[in-house]
BAGU-672102 format. One record per residue (C-alpha): residue in one letter; chain; x, y, z. Coordinates in pm, whole numbers, plus 50000, padded with zeros to 5 digits. Layout:
+------+------+-------+-------+-------+
! code ! unit !    px !    py !    pz !
+------+------+-------+-------+-------+
!    A !    A !     X !     Y !     Z !
...
+------+------+-------+-------+-------+
# end
This chain:
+------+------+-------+-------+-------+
! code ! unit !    px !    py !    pz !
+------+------+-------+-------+-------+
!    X !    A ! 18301 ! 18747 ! 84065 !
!    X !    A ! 18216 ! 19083 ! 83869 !
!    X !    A ! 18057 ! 19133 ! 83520 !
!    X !    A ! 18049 ! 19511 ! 83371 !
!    X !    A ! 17863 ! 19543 ! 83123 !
!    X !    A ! 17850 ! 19874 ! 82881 !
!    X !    A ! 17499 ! 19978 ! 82853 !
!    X !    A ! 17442 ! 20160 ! 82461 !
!    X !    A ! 17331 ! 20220 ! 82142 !
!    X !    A ! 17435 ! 20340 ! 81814 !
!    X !    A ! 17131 ! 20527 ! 81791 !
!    X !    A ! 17179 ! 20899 ! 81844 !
!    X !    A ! 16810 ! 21041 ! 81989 !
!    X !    A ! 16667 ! 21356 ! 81968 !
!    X !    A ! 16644 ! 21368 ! 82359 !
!    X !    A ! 16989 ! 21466 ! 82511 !
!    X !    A ! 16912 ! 21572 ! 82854 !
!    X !    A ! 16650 ! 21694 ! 83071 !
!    X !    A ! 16366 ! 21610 ! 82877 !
!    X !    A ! 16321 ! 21241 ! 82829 !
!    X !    A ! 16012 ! 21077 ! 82570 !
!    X !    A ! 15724 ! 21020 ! 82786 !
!    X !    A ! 15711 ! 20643 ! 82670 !
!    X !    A ! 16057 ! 20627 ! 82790 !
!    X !    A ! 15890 ! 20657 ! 83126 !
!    X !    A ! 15541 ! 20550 ! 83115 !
!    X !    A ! 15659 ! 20184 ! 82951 !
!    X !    A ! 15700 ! 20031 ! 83252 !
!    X !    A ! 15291 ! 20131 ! 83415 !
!    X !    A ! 15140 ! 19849 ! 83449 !
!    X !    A ! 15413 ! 19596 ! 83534 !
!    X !    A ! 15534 ! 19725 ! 83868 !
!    X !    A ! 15684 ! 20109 ! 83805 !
!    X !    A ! 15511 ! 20353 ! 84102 !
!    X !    A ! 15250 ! 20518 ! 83905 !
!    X !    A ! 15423 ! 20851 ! 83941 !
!    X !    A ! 15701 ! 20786 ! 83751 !
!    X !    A ! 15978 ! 21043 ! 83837 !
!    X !    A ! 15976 ! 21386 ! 83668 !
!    X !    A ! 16243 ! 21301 ! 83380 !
!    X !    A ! 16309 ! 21696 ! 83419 !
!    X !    A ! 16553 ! 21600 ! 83696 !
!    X !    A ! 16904 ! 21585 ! 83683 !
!    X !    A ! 17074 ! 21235 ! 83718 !
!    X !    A ! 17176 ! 21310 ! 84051 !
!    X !    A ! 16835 ! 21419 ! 84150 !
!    X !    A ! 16677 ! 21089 ! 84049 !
!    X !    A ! 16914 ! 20894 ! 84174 !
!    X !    A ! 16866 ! 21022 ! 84508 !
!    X !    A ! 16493 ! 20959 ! 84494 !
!    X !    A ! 16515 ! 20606 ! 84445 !
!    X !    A ! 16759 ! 20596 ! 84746 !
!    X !    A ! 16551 ! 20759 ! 84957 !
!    X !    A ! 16246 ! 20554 ! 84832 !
!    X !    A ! 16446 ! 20234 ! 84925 !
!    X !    A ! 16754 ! 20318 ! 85159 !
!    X !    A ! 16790 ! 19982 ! 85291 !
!    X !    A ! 16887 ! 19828 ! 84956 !
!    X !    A ! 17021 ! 20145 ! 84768 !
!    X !    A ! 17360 ! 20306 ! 84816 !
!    X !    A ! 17490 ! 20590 ! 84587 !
!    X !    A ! 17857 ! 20652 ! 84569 !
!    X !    A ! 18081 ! 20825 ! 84297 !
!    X !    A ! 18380 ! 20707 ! 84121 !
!    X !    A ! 18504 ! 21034 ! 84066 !
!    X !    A ! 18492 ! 21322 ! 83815 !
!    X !    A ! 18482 ! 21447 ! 83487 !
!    X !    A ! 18752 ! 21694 ! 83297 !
!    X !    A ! 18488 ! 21949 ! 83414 !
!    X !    A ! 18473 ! 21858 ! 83759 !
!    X !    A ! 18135 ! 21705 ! 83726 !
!    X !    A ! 18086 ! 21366 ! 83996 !
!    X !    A ! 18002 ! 21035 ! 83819 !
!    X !    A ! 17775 ! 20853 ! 84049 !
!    X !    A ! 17690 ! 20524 ! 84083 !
!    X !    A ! 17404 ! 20337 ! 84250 !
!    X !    A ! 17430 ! 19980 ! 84455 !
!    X !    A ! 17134 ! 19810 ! 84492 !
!    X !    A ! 17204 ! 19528 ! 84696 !
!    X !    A ! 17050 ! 19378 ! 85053 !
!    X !    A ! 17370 ! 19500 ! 85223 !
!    X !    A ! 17448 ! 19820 ! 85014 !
!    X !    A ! 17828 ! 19894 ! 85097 !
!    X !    A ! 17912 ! 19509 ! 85167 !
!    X !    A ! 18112 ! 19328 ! 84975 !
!    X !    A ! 18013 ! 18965 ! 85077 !
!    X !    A ! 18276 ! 18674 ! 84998 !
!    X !    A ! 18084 ! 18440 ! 84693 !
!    X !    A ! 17827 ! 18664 ! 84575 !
!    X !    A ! 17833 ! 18778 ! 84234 !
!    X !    A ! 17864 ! 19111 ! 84139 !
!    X !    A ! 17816 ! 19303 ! 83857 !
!    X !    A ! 17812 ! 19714 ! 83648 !
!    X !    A ! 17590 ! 19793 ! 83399 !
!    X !    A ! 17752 ! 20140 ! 83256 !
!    X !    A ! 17625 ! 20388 ! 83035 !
!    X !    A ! 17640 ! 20729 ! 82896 !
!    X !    A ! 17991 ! 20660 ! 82756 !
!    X !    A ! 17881 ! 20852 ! 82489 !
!    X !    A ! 17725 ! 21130 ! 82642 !
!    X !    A ! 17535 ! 21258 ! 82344 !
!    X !    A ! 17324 ! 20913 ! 82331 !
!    X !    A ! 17061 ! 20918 ! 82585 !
!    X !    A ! 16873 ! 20584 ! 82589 !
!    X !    A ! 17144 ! 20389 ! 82823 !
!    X !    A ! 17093 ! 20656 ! 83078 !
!    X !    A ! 16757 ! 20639 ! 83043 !
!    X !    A ! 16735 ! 20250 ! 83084 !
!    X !    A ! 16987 ! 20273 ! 83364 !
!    X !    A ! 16746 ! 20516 ! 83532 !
!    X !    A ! 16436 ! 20339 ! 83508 !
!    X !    A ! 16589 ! 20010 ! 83603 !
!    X !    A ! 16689 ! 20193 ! 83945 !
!    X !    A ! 16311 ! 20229 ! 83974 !
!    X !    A ! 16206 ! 19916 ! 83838 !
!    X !    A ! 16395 ! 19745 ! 84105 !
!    X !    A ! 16321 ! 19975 ! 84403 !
!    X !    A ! 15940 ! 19933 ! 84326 !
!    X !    A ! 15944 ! 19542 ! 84227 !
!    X !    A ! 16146 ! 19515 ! 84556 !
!    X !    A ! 15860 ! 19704 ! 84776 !
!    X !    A ! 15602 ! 19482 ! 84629 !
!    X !    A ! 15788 ! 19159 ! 84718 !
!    X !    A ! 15844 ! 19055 ! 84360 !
!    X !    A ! 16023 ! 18721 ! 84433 !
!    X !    A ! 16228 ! 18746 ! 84068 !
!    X !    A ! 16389 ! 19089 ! 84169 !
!    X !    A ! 16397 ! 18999 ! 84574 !
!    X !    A ! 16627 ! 18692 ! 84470 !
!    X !    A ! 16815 ! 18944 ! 84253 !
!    X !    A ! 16880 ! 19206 ! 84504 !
!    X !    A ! 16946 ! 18895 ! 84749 !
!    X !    A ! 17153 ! 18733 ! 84594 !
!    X !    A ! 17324 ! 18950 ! 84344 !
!    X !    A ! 17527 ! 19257 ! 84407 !
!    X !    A ! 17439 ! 19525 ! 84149 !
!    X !    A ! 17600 ! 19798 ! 84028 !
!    X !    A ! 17486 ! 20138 ! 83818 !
!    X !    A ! 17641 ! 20408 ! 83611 !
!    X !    A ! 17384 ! 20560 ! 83407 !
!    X !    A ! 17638 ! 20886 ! 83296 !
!    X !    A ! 17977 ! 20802 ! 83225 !
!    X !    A ! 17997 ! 21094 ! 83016 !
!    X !    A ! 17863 ! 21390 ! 83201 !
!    X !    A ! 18074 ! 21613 ! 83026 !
!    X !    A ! 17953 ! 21518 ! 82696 !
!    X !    A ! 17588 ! 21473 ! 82815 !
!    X !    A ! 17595 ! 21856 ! 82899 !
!    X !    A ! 17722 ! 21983 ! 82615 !
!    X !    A ! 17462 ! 21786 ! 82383 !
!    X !    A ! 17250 ! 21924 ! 82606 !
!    X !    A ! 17367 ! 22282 ! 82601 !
!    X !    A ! 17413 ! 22327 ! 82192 !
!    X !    A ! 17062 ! 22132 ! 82095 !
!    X !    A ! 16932 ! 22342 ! 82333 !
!    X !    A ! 16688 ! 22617 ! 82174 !
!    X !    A ! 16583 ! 22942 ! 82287 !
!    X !    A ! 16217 ! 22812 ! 82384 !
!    X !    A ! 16446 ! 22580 ! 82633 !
!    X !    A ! 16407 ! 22228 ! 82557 !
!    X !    A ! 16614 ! 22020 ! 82284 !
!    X !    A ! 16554 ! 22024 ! 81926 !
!    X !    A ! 16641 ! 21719 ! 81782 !
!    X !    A ! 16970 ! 21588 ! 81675 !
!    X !    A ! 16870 ! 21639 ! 81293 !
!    X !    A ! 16963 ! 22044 ! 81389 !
!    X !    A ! 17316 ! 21979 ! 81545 !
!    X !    A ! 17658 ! 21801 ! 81478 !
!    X !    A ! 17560 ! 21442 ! 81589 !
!    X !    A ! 17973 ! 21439 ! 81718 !
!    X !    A ! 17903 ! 21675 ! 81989 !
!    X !    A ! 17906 ! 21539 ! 82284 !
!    X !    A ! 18007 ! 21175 ! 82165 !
!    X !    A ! 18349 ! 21193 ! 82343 !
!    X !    A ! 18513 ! 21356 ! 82635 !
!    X !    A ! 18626 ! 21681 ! 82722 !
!    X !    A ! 18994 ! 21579 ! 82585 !
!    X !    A ! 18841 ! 21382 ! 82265 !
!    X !    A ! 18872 ! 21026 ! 82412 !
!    X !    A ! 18553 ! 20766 ! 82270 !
!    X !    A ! 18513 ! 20589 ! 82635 !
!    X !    A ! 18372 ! 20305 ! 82493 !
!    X !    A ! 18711 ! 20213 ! 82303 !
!    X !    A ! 18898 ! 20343 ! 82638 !
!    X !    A ! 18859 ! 20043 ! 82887 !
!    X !    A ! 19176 ! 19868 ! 83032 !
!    X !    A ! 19322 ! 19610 ! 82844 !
!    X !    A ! 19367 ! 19336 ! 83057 !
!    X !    A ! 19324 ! 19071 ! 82728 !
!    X !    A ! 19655 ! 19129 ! 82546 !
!    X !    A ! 19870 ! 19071 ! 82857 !
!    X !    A ! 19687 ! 18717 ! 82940 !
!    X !    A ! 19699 ! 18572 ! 82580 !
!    X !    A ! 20079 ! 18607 ! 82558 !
!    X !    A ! 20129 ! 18437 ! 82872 !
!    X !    A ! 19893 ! 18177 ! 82740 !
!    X !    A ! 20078 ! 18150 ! 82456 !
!    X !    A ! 20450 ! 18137 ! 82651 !
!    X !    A ! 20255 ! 17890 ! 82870 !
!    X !    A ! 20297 ! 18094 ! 83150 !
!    X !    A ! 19920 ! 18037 ! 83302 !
!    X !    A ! 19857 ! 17964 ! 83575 !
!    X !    A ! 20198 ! 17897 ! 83748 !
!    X !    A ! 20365 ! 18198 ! 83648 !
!    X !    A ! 20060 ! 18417 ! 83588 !
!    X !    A ! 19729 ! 18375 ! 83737 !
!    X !    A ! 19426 ! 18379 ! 83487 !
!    X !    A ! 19170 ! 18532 ! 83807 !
!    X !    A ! 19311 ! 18844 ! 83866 !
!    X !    A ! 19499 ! 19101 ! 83655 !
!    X !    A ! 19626 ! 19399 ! 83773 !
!    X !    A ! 19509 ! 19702 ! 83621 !
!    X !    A ! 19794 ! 19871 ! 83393 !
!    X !    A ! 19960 ! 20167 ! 83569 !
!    X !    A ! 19888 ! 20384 ! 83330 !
!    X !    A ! 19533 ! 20363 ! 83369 !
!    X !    A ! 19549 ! 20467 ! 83712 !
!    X !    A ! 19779 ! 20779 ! 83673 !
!    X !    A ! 19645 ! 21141 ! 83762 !
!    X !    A ! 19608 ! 21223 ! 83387 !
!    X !    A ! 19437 ! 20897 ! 83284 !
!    X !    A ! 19146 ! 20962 ! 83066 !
!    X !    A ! 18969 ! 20670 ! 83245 !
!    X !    A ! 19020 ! 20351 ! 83460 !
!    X !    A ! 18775 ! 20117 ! 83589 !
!    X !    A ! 18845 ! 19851 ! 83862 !
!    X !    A ! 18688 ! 19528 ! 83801 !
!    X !    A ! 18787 ! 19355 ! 84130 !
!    X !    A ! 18446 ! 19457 ! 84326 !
!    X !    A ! 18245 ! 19596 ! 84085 !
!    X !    A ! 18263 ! 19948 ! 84153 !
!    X !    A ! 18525 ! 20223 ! 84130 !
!    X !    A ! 18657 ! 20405 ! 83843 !
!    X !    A ! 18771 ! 20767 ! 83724 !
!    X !    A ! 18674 ! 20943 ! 83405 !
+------+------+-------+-------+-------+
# end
């Protein structure tokens, strides 16, 4: 079984990239984050790879592939067998960044990397049966190419962001070819009501597994996602 789940808000912040609000990352002192929370000056990439190498047994970090600009969209596992896929266990993608110019699903996605990798350390038996039990999945960027840019034009000369209020709040919101990602994902609904409705389920058409539409997964698709495992994707 897998769940993904589009991390978001409608909420456009003042903090596009590199420079997060320090309560973004000191909310979580005092119920189990390390006490040096990681620089939020780092790249996702870069933070990322700190939790995995903080906790390499249960952290994996593979990418689904890349942006219009070439830029890798990673993902992190965080699972007791990182890289299994184990028959029965449930599975599931939080994803954010689809709009790349809206910053606090990254952000979450970011600290929740490590909020688990600490609470798992410390032998928090909630997030131990999670990680156990569950297989978890994390995008915090879908949007890399928008994140950059919202970076790159709020961006003032004495190098950090100025605030949305001083900038188009559309920059960034979509890709590089003008697609909103959030309205983007396969539709695998439309195709299962109408054999519902020509009573076609589940003899002549199975209601547990659709098959992605081909157009989604041709060279010039603006994105796909696989649902199957949980993981995998292009944008």
């Amino acid at each position: 079984m897998a769940l993904s789940v589009a991390v978001g808000t409608s909420v456009v912040l003042g903090t596009f990239t590199g420079w997060d609000p320090p309560w973004a990352w000191d909310s979580l002192q005092g119920v189990g984050s390390s006490p040096q929370a990681l620089p939020p000056s780092l790249p996702t990439p870069q933070l990322m790879k700190v939790v995995n190498e903080e906790c390499p047994t249960i952290t994996r970090i593979y990418n689904i592939g890349k942006s219009s600009r070439g830029l890798k969209i990673y993902a992190m596992e965080i699972s007791d067998n990182p890289g299994e896929h184990e028959t029965g266990e449930p599975e599931f993608r939080y994803t954010a960044g689809l709009h790349g110019n809206e910053a606090l699903g990254r952000e979450l996605l970011l600290l929740l990397m490590q909020f688990l990798c600490k609470e798992y350390q410390d032998g928090n038996p909630r997030v131990r049966g999670l990680v156990t039990d569950t297989r978890i999945h994390l995008v915090p960027s879908l949007n890399p190419d928008g994140y950059e840019l919202a970076h790159e034009a709020l961006t003032g000369a004495l190098g950090h962001p100025q605030g949305s209020e001083l900038g188009n709040w559309a920059l960034g919101h979509w890709t590089e070819e003008g697609f909103d990602l959030f309205e983007n994902f396969p539709d695998l609904a439309s195709a299962l009501w109408a054999a519902e409705e020509r009573r076609l389920v589940p003899h002549q058409f199975p209601n547990h597994h659709i098959p992605i539409p081909e157009h989604y997964l041709s060279e010039d698709a603006a994105v796909s996602a696989a649902q199957g495992r949980g993981e995998g994707g292009r944008g």
